[in-house]
C-alpha positions as CSV (number, residue, x, y, z in Angstrom):
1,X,-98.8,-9.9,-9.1
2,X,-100.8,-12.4,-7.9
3,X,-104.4,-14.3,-8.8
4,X,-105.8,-11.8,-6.0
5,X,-106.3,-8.5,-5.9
6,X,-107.2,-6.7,-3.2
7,X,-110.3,-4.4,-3.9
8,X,-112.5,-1.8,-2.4
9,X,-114.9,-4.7,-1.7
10,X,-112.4,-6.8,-1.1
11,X,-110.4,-9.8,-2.8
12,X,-111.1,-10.1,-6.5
13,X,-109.8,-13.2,-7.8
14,X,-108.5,-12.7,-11.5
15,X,-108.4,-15.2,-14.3
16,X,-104.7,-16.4,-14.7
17,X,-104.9,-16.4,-18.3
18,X,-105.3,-12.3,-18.3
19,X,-102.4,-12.7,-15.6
20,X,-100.4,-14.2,-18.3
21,X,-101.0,-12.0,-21.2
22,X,-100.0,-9.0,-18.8
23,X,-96.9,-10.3,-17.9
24,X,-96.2,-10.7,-21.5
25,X,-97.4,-7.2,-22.2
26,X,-95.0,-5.8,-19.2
27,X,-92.2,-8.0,-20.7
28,X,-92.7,-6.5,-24.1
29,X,-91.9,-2.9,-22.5
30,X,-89.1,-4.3,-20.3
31,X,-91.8,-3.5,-17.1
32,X,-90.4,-5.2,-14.5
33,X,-92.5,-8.0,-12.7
34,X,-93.9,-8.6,-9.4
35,X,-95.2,-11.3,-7.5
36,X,-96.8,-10.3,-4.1
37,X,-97.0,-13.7,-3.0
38,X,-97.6,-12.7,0.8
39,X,-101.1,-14.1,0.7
40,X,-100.7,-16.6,-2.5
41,X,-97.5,-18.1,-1.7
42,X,-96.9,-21.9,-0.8
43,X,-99.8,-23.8,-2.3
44,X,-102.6,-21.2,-1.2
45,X,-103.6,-21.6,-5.1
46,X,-102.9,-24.9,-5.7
47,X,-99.4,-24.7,-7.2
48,X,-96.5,-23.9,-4.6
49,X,-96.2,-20.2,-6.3
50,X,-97.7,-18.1,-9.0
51,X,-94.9,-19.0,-10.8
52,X,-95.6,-22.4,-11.6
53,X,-99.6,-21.3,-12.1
54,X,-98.5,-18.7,-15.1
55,X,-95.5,-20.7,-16.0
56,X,-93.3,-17.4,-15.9
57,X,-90.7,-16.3,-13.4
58,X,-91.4,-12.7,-11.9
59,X,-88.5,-10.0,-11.9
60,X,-89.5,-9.8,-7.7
61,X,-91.7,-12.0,-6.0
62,X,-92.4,-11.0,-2.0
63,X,-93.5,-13.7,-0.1
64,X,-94.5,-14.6,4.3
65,X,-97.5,-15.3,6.3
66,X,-97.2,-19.0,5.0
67,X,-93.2,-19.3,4.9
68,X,-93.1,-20.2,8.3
69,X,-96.8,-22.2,8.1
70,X,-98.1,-19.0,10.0
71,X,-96.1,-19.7,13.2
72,X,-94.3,-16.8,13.6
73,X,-93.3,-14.2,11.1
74,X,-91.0,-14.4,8.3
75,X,-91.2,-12.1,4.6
76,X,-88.7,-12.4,2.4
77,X,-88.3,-10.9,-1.4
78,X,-86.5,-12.5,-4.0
79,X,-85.2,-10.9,-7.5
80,X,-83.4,-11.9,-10.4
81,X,-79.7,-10.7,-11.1
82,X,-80.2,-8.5,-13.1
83,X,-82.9,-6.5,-10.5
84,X,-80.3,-7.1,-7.9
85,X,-77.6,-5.4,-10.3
86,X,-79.3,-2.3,-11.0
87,X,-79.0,-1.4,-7.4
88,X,-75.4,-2.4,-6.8
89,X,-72.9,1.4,-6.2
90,X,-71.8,2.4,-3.1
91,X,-75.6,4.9,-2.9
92,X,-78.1,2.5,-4.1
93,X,-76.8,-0.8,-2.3
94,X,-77.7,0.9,1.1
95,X,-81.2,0.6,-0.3
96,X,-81.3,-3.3,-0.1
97,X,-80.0,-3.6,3.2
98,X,-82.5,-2.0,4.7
99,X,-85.1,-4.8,4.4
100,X,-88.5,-6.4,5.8
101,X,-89.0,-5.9,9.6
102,X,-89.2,-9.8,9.9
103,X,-86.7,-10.8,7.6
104,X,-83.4,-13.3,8.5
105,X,-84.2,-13.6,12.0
106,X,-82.9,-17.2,13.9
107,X,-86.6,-18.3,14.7
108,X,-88.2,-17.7,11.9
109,X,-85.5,-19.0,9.1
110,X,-85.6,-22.2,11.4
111,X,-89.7,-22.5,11.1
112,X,-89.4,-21.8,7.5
113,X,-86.7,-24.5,6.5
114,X,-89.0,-26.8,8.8
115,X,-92.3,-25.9,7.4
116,X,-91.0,-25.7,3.8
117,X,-89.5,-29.1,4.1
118,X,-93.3,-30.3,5.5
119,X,-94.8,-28.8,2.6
120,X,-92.9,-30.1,0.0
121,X,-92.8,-33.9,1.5
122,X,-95.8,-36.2,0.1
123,X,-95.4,-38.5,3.6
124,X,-96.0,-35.3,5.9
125,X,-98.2,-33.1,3.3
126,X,-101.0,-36.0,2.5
127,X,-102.5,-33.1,0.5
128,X,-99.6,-33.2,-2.1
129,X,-100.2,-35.3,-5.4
130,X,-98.0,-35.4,-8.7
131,X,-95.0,-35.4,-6.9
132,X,-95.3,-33.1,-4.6
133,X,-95.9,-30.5,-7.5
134,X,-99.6,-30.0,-6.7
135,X,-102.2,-29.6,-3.7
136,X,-105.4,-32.0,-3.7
137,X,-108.3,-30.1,-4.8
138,X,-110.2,-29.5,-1.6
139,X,-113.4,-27.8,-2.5
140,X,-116.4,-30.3,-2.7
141,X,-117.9,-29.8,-6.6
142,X,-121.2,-30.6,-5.7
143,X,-121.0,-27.8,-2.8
144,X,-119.3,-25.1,-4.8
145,X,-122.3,-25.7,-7.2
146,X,-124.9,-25.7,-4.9
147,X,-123.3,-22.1,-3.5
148,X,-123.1,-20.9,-7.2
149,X,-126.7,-21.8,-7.7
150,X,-128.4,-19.8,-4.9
151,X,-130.1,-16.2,-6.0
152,X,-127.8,-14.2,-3.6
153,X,-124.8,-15.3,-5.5
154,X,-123.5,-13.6,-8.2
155,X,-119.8,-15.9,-8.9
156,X,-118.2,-18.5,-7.4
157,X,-114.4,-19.0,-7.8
158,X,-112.3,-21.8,-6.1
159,X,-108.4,-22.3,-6.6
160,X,-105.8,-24.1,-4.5
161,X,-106.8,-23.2,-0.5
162,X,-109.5,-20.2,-1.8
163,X,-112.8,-19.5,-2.2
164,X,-113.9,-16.4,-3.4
165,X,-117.8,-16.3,-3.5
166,X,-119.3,-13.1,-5.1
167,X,-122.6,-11.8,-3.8
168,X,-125.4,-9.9,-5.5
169,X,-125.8,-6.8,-3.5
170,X,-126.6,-3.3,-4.2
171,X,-125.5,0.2,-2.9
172,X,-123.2,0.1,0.5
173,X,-124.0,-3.5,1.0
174,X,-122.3,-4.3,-2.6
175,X,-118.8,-6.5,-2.2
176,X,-117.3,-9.5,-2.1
177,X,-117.8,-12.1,0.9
């Protein structure tokens, strides 16, 4: 789970709160939980994961593309114990080690660690604030209202790194720019 999903008409940004309450729901009917942070991942929304914005730890959380500060590929999934557990016996282990195509190579660990460490350093990352805990807001207000105020737009949605500006549209032109 992340704050975006993508749609038919491309990425729909969802309201955290609902993101919460679902996580809760899942939780409540021992669903296990999943954060596909392959897009959202490292700051993209403000907060270096979705688990600081929900203030919940997923059951699996996938993450890349940004790992590595888009240098060269690196994905990596994480899961509790008890996820990692369920699949330990001589059949289902097999099923772990067969992992991402770009997962523990030499060159991208190495850009990772790097570009993690760059990331989560206030002197190198002048974009960090509270400690590190939290990316600058970026968007310009007084833009991001002007946008929202024009007939052709429908919604305008801004978190961390994204933009998400809906348009109004009708028939096969209908979707999200």
């Amino acid at each position: 789970m992340s704050s975006i999903i993508q749609g038919a008409g491309g990425m729909l940004m969802i309201d955290p709160l609902f993101q919460c309450l679902l996580v809760k729901e899942c939780r409540s009917w021992n669903i296990p939980v999943i954060f596909d942070e392959v897009f959202t991942g490292f700051w993209r929304l403000g907060v270096e994961s979705a688990a600081e914005l929900l203030c919940c730890q997923p059951d699996i959380a996938c993450f890349a593309k940004l790992m590595t500060g888009g240098i060269i590929p690196l994905a990596a999934t994480l899961a509790t114990d008890a996820v990692f557990d369920s699949f330990v016996g001589d059949s289902k282990l097999m099923a772990l080690l067969h992992g991402h195509s770009y997962s523990a190579h030499a060159m991208g660990c190495t850009a990772a660690a790097k570009s993690i460490k760059w990331f989560k350093d206030t002197r190198t990352n002048l974009n960090l604030i509270s400690e590190g805990r939290l990316l600058r807001e970026l968007w310009d207000m007084d833009l991001l209202k002007q946008i929202s105020m024009q007939q052709e737009v429908c919604r305008v949605v801004a978190l961390g790194t994204l933009c998400a500006i809906e348009l109004h549209a009708e028939g096969h032109n209908a979707g999200i720019a």
